[in-house]
C-alpha positions, -999 to +999 in steps of 0.1 A: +384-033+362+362-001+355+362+032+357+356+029+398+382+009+402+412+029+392+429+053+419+430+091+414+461+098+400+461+067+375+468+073+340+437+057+319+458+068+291+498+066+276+506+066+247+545+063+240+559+073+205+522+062+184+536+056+145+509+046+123+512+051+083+489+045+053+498+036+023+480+061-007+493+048-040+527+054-039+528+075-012+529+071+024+509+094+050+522+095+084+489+095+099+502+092+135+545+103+140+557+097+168+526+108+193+532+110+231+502+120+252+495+109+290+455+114+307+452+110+337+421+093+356+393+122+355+406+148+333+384+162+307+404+165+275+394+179+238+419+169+206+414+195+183+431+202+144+417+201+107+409+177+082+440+151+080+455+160+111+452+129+125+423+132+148+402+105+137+433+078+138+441+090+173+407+081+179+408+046+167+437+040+187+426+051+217+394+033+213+414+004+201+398+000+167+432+001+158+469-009+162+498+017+165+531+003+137+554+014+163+552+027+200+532+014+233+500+021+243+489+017+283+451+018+286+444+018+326+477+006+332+480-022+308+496-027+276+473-031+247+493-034+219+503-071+224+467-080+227+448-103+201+413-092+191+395-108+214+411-092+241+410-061+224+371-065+221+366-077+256+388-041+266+364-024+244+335-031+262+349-030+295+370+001+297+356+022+269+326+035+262+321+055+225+298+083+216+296+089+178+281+119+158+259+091+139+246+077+173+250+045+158+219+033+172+204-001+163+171+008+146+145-019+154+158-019+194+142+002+215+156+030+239+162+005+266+174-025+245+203-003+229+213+006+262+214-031+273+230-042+245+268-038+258+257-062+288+241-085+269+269-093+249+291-093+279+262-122+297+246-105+325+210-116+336+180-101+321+169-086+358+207-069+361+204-057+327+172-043+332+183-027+368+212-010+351+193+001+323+166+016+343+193+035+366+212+054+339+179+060+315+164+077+353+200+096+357+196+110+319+164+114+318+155+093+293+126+072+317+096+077+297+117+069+267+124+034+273+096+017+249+104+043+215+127+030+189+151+053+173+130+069+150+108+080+178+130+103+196+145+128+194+184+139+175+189+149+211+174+117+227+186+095+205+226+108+219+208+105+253+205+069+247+237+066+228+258+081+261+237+059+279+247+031+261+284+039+263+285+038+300+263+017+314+292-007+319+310+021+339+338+027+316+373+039+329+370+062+291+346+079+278+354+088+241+332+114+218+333+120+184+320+150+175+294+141+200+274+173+190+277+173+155+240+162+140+220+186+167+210+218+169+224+241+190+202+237+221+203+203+217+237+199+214+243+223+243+227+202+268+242+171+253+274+182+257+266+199+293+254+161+304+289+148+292+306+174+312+286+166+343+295+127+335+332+137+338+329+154+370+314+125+382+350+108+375+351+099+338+376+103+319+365+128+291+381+128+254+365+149+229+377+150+193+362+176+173+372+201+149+345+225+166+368+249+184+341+266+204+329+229+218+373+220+220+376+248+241+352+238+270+372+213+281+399+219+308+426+205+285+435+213+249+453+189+226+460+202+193+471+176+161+488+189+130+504+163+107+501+133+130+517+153+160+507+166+185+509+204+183+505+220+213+488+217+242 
C-alpha cells in the first residue's frame, strides 16, 4: 500500500496513549506520557516545543525507529507495534519517507543513485529504477543534477535529492526533521515551499522543528511539553 492507495479520510496516523521512558542513572524521563494524536491522510502538520520536550522521540516513533513501552500505534490503518524488525523495516521503506537536517546523503553515490537507493533495496529493475528516478529528479528540478555527487551540489540541492529520495516510493508519510535547518534562508525557503507543494499533492506532511516561524506554516500546530502533547 502507498500513499495513492489510501482513501481521503484515512488516518495515516494514531497514536493511542504513546508511553516511552529512559532510564538516566537513577532517574527516569518520561520521554513520551501518555500521547494521543490522530492525522489524517493529507494534512500538513508541524510538532513544535523545546529541547526535551519530546519532539525527537515522537519522531522515532512515528517513523518507527522506535517502539512505544505502552500504547498502540496505527500507521495507514495497521498496527505496528506487534511488528518484528523486518516488518518494521519493510514499513519503513514503503510507507515513510524521512527528510533529515543532515541530508544523510551517501557520499560516493551520485544525485541519481541516492535517489534510487530505497528501490534498490526493495528489488526493482534497473530500467524502473531509472524511470522513477528520472520522473521525480524532472519534477524537482534536479535533471541536470543527476551525474554530481554530494559534494557537488548544493546545501539546497543536496535536500533536493534528499526529498527526492524519500518519496520516490510514493510514501503514505512524509516526515521532516528540521528539514531547513543547514540552509540559508532562500534556500531553505524554497525547500520548504517544495515540501508544501508535495503535501498538496496528497502527502501527508509532519514537520518537527523547534523553528516557530517554519512550525507555523503549516495548517496544523502540535505543541510537546514534557512528553505531552500541549496544545494544539
Amino acid at each position: 500500500m502507498n500513499n495513492e492507495a489510501l482513501a481521503d479520510g484515512t488516518a495515516v496516523i494514531e497514536l493511542q496513549n504513546i508511553e516511552k521512558t529512559f532510564q538516566l542513572g537513577d532517574q527516569t524521563v518520561h520521554a513520551l506520557d501518555g500521547v494521543n494524536l490522530r492525522v489524517m491522510k493529507g494534512e500538513y502538520v508541524s510538532v513544535m516545543g523545546p529541547s526535551g520536550s519530546g519532539k525527537s522521540t515522537m519522531l522515532n516513533m512515528l517513523g518507527l525507529l522506535d517502539k512505544p513501552d505502552r500504547g498502540n500505534y496505527r500507521l495507514a490503518g495497521h498496527e505496528t507495534t506487534t511488528m518484528d524488525e523486518e516488518q518494521r523495516a519493510r514499513w519503513r521503506r514503503e510507507q515513510i519517507g524521512f527528510v533529515f537536517q543532515s541530508f544523510h546523503l551517501v557520499p560516493r553515490l551520485t544525485a541519481q543513485e541516492n535517489i534510487e537507493l530505497p528501490m534498490l533495496l526493495e528489488g526493482l529493475a534497473p530500467r524502473e529504477r531509472h524511470n522513477k528516478a528520472s520522473d521525480v529528479m524532472a519534477r524537482l528540478g534536479l535533471s541536470d543534477r543527476g551525474k554530481h555527487l554530494p559534494n557537488q551540489l548544493s546545501g539546497g540541492q543536496r535536500q533536493r535529492v534528499a526529498i527526492a529520495r524519500a518519496i520516490v516510493m510514493r510514501p503514505a508519510l512524509l516526515l521532516a526533521d528540521e528539514p531547513t535547518g543547514n540552509l540559508d534562508s532562500r534556500s531553505g525557503t524554497d525547500v520548504i515551499e517544495l515540501l508544501e507543494e508535495l503535501n498538496r499533492t496528497g502527502i501527508t506532511l509532519v514537520v518537527v522543528t523547534h523553528d516557530a516561524q517554519l512550525g507555523e506554516r503549516a495548517r496544523r500546530h502540535v505543541r510537546m511539553v514534557d512528553g505531552r502533547v500541549a496544545a494544539e
